[in-house]
C-alpha positions in Angstrom: 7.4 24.2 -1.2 7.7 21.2 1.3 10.9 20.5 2.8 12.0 16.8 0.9 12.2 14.4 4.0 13.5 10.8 2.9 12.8 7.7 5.4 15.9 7.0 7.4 14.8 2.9 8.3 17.7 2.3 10.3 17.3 5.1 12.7 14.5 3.2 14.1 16.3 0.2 15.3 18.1 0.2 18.7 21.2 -1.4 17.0 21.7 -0.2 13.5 23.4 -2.4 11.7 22.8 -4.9 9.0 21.9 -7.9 10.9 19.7 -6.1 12.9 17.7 -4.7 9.3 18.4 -8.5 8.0 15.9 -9.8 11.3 13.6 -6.8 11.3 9.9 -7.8 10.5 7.8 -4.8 11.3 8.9 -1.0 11.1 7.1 2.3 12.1 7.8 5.3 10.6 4.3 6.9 10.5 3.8 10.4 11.5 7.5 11.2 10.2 7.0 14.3 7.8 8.6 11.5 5.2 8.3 12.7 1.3 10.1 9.6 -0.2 11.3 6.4 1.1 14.4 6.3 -1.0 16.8 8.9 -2.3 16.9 8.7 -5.8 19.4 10.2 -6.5 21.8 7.8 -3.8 22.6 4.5 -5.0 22.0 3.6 -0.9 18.6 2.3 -0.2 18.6 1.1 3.4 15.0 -0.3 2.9 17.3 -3.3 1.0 18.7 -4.4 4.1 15.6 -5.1 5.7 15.2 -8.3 3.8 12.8 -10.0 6.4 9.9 -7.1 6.9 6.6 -8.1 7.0 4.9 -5.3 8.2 5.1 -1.6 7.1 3.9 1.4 8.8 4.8 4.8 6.6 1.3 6.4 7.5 0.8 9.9 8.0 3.4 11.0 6.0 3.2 13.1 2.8 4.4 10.3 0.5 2.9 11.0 -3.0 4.7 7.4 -4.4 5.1 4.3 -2.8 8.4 3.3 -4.5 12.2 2.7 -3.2 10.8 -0.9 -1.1 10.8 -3.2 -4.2 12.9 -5.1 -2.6 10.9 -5.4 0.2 8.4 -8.2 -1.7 7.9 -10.1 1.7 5.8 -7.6 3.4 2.2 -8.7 4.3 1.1 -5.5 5.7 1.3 -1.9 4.6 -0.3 1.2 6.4 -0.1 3.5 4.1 -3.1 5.8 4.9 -3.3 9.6 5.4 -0.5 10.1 2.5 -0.9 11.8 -0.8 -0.4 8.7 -3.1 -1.9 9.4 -6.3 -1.2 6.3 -8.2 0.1 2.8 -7.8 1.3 2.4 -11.4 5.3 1.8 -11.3 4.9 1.5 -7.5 6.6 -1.2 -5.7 3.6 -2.7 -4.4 3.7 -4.6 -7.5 6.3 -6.5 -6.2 4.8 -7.3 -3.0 4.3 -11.1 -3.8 2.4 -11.9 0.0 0.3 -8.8 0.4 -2.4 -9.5 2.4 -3.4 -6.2 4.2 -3.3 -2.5 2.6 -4.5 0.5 3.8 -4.4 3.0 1.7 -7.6 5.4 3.2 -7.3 8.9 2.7 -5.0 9.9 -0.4 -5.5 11.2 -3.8 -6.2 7.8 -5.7 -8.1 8.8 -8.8 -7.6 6.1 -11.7 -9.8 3.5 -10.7 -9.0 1.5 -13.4 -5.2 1.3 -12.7 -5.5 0.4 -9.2 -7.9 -2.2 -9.8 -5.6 -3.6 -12.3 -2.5 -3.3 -9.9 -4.5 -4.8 -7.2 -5.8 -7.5 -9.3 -2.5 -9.1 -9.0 -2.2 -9.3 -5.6 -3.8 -12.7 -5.3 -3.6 -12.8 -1.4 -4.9 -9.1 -0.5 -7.9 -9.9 1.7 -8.1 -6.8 3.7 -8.6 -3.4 1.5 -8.9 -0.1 2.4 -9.3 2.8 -0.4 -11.6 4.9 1.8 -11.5 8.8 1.3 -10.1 8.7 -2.4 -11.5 9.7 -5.4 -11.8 6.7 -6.6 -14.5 5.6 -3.5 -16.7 8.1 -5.1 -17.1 6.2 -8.6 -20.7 4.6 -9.0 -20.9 1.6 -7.2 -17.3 1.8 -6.5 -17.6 -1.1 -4.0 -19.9 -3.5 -6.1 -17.2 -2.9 -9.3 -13.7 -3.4 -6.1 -15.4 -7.0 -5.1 -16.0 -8.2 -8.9 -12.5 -7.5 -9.6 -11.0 -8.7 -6.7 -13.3 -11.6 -5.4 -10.9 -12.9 -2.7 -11.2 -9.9 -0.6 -12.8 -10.1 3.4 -13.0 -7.0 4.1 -13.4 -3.2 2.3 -12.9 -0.4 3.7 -13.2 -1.9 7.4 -16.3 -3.4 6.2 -16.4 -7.6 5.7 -17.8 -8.1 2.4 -21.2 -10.4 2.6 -22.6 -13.0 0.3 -25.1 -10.5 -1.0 -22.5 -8.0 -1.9 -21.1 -10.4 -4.1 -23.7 -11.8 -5.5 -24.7 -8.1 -6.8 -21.0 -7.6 -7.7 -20.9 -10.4 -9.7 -24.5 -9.5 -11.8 -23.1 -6.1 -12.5 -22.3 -5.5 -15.8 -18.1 -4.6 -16.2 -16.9 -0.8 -15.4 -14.2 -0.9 -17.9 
């Protein structure tokens, strides 16, 4: 069994203290070995002092959740490809308010339906990328991604043209 590694934020500022996390607005801890991002069992989450983060890097890991960063709904950006995040249901990307760039490329995504329907609220996502899931593998998987999120750019690292969603939109619903 894997070893449980939980992300330790705080360790990656030169000056760890609070008002250093308060003024923090982008954080890498990709390529960490990191399991969770909070300790549930520890009332402590030092993800909450980082009130200011824009920008998340927790790639590479083996993160099978993205949860413990609710409170983290100003970040614009999160790298979160080359995990093993299975769902986004109960994740705290459904706080994330501002999201406007997720990468999610390379993880066990499955239920297309429940990420669509996650995503669907993110009103100011414009870059996606679901690449290397499961869920990329659905009949015209990126046809059925544009309809349901039609302010999107860019898809899997590829900008999304006028023809795509003109097809997008004739397509008859998925679900």
């Amino acid at each position: 069994m894997d070893e449980q590694v939980i992300a330790a934020p705080l360790n990656e500022l030169a000056v760890r203290n609070a008002k250093n996390a308060g003024e923090c607005e982008e954080l890498h801890l990709g390529g960490r070995s990191i399991s969770h991002l909070a300790d549930k069992n520890s009332m402590k989450n030092d993800f909450e002092m980082f009130a200011n983060l824009e920008v998340l890097w927790v790639n590479d890991n083996r993160l099978s959740r993205l949860d413990g960063i609710s409170a983290n709904f100003r970040i614009k950006v999160l790298y979160a490809h080359n995990n093993r995040i299975s769902s986004l249901k109960d994740s705290s990307i459904e706080e994330m308010t501002f999201l406007d760039t997720l990468t999610l490329y390379n993880n066990k995504l499955s239920d297309f339906k429940g990420i669509l329907d996650i995503l669907q609220r993110r009103r100011h996502l414009h870059h996606l990328d679901l690449f290397g899931n499961p869920i990329a593998e659905e009949k015209d998987y990126r046809l059925h991604v544009i309809k349901m999120l039609p302010w999107l750019a860019v898809l899997d690292r590829h900008r999304i043209t006028e023809e795509e969603r003109a097809a997008a939109y004739k397509l008859k619903p998925y679900f």
